[in-house]
PAVO-239494 format. One line per field, with one value per atom (N, C-alpha, C): x, y, z; residue number from 1; atom name. Coordinates in pm, 1 decimal. Layout:
X [X; ...]
Y [Y; ...]
Z [Z; ...]
k [NUM; ...]
a [CA; ...]
***
This chain:
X [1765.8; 1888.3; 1890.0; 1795.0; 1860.6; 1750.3; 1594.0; 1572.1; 1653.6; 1690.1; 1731.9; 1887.9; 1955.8; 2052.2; 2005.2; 1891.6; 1799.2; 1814.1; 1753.7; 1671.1; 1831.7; 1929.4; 2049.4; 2098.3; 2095.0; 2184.7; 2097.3; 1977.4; 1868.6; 1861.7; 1802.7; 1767.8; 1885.2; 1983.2; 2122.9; 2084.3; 1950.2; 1916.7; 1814.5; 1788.5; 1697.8; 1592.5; 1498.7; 1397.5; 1268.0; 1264.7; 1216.1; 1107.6; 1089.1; 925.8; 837.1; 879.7; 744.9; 706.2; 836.9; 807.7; 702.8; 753.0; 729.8; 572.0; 504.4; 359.4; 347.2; 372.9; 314.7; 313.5; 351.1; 424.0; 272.1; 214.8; 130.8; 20.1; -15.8; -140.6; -186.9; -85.1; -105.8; -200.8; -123.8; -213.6; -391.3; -425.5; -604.9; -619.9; -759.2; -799.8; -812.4; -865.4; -866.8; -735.4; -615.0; -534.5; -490.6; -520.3; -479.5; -578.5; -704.6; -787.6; -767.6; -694.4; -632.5; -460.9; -411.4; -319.6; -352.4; -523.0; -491.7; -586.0; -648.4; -765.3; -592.2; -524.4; -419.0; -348.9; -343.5; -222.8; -328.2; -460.5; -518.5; -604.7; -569.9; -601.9; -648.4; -756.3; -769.1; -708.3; -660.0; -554.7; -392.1; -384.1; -273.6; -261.2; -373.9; -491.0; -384.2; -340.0; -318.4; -358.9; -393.2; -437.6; -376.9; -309.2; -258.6; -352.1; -402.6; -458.4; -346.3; -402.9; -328.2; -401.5; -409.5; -554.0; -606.5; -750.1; -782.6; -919.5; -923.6; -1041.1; -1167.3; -1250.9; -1365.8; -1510.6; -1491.1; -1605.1; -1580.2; -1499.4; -1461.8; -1573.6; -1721.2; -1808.2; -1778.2; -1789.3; -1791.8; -1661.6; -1576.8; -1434.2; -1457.0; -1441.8; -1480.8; -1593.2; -1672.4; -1740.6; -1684.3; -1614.0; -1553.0; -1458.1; -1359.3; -1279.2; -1296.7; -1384.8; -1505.7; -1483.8; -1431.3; -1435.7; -1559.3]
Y [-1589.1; -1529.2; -1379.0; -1317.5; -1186.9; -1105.4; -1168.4; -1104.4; -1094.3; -1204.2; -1161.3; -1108.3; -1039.9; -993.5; -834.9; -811.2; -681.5; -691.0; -735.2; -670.7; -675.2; -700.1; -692.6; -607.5; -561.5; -415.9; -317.1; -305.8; -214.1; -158.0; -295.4; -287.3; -266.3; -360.5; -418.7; -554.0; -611.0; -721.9; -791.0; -938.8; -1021.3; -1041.3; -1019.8; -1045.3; -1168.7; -1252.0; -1437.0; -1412.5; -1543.4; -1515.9; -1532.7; -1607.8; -1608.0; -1417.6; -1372.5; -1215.2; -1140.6; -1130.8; -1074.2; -1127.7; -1252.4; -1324.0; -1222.0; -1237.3; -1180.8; -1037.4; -936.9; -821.0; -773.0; -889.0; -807.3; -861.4; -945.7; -980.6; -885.4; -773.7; -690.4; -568.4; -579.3; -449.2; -482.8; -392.9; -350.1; -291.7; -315.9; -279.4; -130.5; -86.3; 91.1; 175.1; 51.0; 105.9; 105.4; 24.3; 10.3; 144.4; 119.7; 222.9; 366.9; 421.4; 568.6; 569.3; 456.3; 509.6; 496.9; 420.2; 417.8; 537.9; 614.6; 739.7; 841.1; 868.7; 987.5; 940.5; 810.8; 791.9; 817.9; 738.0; 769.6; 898.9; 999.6; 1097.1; 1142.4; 1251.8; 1219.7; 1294.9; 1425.5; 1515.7; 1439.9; 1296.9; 1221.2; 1078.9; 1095.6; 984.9; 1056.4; 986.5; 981.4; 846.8; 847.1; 754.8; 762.3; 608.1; 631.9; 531.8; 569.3; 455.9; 465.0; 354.3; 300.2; 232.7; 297.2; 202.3; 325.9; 270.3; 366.2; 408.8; 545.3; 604.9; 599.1; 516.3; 445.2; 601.9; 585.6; 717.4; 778.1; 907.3; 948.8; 1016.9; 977.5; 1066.0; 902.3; 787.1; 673.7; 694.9; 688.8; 727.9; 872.9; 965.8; 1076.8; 1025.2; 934.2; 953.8; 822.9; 712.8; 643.3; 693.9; 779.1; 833.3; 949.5; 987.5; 1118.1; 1094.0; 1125.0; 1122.2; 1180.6]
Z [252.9; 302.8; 273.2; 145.9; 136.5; 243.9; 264.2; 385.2; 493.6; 554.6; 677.6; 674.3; 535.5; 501.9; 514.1; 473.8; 447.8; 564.4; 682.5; 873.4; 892.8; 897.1; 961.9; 899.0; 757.0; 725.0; 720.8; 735.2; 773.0; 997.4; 996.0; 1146.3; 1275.4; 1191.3; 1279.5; 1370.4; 1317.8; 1400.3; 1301.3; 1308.1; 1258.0; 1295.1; 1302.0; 1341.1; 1303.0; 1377.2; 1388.6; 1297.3; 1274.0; 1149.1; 1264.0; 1381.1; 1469.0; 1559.5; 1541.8; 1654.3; 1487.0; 1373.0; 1307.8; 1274.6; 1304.8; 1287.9; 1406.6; 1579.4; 1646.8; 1649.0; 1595.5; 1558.9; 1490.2; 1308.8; 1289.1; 1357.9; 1398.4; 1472.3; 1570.6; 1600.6; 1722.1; 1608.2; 1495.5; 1418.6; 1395.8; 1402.4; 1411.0; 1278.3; 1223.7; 1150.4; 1123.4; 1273.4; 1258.7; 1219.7; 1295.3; 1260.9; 1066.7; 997.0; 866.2; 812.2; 833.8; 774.2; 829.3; 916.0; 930.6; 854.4; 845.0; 748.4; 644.4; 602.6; 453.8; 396.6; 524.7; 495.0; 483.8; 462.5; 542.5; 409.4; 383.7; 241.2; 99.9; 111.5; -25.7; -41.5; -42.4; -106.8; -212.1; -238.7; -377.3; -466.2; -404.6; -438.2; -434.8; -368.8; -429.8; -546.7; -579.3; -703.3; -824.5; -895.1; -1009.5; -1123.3; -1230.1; -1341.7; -1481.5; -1501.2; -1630.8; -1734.7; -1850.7; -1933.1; -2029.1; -2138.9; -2248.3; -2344.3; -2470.8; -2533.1; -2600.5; -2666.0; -2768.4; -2700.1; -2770.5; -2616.9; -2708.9; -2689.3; -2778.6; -2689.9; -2577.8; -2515.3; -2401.9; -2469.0; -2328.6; -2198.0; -2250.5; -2111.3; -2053.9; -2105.9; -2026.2; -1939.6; -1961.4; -1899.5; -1816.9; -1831.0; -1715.2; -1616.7; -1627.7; -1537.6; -1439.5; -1491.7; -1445.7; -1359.2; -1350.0; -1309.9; -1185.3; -1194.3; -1126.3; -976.7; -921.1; -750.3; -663.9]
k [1; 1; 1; 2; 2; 2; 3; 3; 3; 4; 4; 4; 5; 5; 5; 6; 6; 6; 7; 7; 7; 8; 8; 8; 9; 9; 9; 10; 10; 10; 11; 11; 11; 12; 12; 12; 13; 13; 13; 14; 14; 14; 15; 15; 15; 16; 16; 16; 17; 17; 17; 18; 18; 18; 19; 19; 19; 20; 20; 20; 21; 21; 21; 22; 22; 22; 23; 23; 23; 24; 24; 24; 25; 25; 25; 26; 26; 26; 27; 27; 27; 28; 28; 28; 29; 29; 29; 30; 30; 30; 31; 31; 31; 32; 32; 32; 33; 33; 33; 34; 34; 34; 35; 35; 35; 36; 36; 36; 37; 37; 37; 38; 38; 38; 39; 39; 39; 40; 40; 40; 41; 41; 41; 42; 42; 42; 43; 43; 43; 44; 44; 44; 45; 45; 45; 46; 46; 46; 47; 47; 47; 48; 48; 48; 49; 49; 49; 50; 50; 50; 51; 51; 51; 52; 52; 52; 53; 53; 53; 54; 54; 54; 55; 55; 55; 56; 56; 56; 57; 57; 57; 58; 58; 58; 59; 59; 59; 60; 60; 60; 61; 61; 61; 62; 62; 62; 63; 63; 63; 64; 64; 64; 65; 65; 65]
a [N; CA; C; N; CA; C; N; CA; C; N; CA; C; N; CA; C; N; CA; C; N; CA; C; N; CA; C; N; CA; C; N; CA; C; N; CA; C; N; CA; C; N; CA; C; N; CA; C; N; CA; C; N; CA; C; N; CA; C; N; CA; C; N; CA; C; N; CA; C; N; CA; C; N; CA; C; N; CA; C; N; CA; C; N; CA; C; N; CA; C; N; CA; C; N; CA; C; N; CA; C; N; CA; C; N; CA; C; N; CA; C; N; CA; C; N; CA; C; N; CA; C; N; CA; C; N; CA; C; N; CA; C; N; CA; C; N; CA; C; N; CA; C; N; CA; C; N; CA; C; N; CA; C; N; CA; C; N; CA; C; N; CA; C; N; CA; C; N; CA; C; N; CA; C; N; CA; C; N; CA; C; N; CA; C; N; CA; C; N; CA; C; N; CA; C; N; CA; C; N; CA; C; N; CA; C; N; CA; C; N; CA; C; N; CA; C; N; CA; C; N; CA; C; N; CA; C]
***
C-alpha cells in the first residue's frame, strides 16, 4: 500500500506491476552502461574505511584508479 501511496502522491497516478515489468524490459543494456559511464566517475569516487591500517602501500594500491 505505501508504494502505490508513493506513484499517486508522486506521479498523480498508479502505475500496474504488469506496465511497470513491461516499462523495464524496454530498457537496454547500452542504455544502463551510459548512465552508469556519466554517474561513476572517478572524480565522483569517494572511500570510507574503518579498521586498523596493518599496510598502507597494500591499501594505496588497492584504491589506485
Amino acid at each position: 500500500m505505501m508504494w502505490i501511496g508513493e506513484q499517486y502522491l508522486s506521479y498523480g497516478k498508479i502505475t500496474s506491476p504488469r506496465e511497470l515489468e513491461e516499462r523495464l524490459n524496454e530498457v537496454r543494456a547500452g542504455q544502463i552502461r551510459a548512465v552508469a559511464q556519466d554517474f561513476f566517475r572517478p572524480e565522483r569516487l569517494n572511500v570510507a574505511l574503518v579498521g586498523p591500517l596493518k599496510n598502507e602501500k597494500r591499501l594505496l594500491d588497492w584504491i589506485r584508479l
